[in-house]
N, C-alpha and C positions, 0 to 999 in steps of 0.2 A: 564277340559274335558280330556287331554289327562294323568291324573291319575285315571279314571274311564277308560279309554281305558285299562290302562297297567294293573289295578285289575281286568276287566274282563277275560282277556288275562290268566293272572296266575288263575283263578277260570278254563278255558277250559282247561289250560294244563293239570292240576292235577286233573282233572274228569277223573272215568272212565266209565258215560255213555254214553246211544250209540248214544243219542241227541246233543252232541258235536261234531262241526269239525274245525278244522283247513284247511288253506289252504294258501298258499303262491304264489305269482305273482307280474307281472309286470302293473300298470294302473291306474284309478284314483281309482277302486270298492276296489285296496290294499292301499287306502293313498300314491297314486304319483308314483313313481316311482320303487322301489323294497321296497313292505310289504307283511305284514301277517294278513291275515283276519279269524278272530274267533267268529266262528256263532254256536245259535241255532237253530237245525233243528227237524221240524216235517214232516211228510209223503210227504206234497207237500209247503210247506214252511219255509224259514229260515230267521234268523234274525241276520243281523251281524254288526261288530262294527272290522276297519280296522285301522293299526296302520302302517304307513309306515316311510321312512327314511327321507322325507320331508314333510308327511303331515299327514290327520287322515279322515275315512270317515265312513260312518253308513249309515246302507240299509236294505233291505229287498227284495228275490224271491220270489217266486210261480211258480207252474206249474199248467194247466189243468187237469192233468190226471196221476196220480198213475207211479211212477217212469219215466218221460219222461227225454227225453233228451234236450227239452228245457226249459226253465225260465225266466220269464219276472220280471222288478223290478222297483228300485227305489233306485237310490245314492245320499248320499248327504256327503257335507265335506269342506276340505281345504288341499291345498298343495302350494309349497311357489315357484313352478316356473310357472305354467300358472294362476292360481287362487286362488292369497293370501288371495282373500275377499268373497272369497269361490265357493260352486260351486255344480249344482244339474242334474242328470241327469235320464233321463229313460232308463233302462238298459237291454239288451237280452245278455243271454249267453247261449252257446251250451255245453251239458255234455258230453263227449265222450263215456263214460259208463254207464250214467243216472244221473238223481238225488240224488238218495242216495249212488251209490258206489263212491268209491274213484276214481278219476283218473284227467284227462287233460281238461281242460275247457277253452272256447276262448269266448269272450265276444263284445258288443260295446255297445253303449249308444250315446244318443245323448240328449242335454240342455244348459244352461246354466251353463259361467262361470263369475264370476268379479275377475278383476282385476284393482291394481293403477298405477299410469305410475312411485312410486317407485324403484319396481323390487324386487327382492330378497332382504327379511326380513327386508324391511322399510316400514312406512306406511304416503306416503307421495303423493299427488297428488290425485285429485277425481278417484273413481272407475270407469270403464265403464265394463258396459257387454257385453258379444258377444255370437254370438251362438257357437257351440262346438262340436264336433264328438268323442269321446276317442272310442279306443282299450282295450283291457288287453287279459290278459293270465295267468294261474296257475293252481296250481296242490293241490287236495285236497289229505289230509291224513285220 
């Protein structure tokens, strides 16, 4: 999975249409802790696939209504310090400048995560779930 992440990645860098975005932050909608999320986007929807420094996550927005500044979603993924056995959440983000322009975007989500009483990158002991609250934060290009 996470060589389908990194060829996507390289197919949004080296486009130049205008249905591509990049965008970089901090949370789980970036794969964990400091990623970069690389999405297709149409008018009031995108589709994205996030590669971060300890995990990987895939999603998808929407909005209501023709360039808004809010966005409702759906994340799903893994990251290796709260939820190595993965982790899904329902997602709202506020665009600072809309939807389709670039700029500053703050998010939260709330769902489920599992986790094993391992810890960091073993896989050892039953998973238990718990509920969940994430943050994020980033900046589209």
């Amino acid at each position: 999975m996470r060589i389908a992440i990194l060829v996507l990645s390289l197919v949004s860098l080296f486009s130049t249409a205008d249905e591509y975005e990049t965008t970089v932050g901090l949370g789980h909608q970036y794969g964990g802790m400091l990623g970069a999320q690389f999405a297709y986007k149409t008018a009031s929807t995108k589709y994205y696939a996030a590669l971060g420094l300890v995990g990987v996550s895939a999603g998808f927005q929407t909005t209501f209504s023709e360039n808004s500044h809010h966005a409702y979603g759906l994340s799903v993924g893994q990251e290796e310090i709260q939820s190595e056995d993965g982790f899904i959440f329902a997602t709202y983000d506020y665009h600072f400048n809309g939807f389709l322009q670039d700029g500053l975007v703050i998010g939260t989500g709330i769902g489920i995560t599992r986790e094993d009483k391992g810890g960091f990158y073993s896989d050892s002991g039953q998973s238990e779930t718990s509920a969940a609250v994430t943050l994020s934060i980033g900046y589209k290009f």
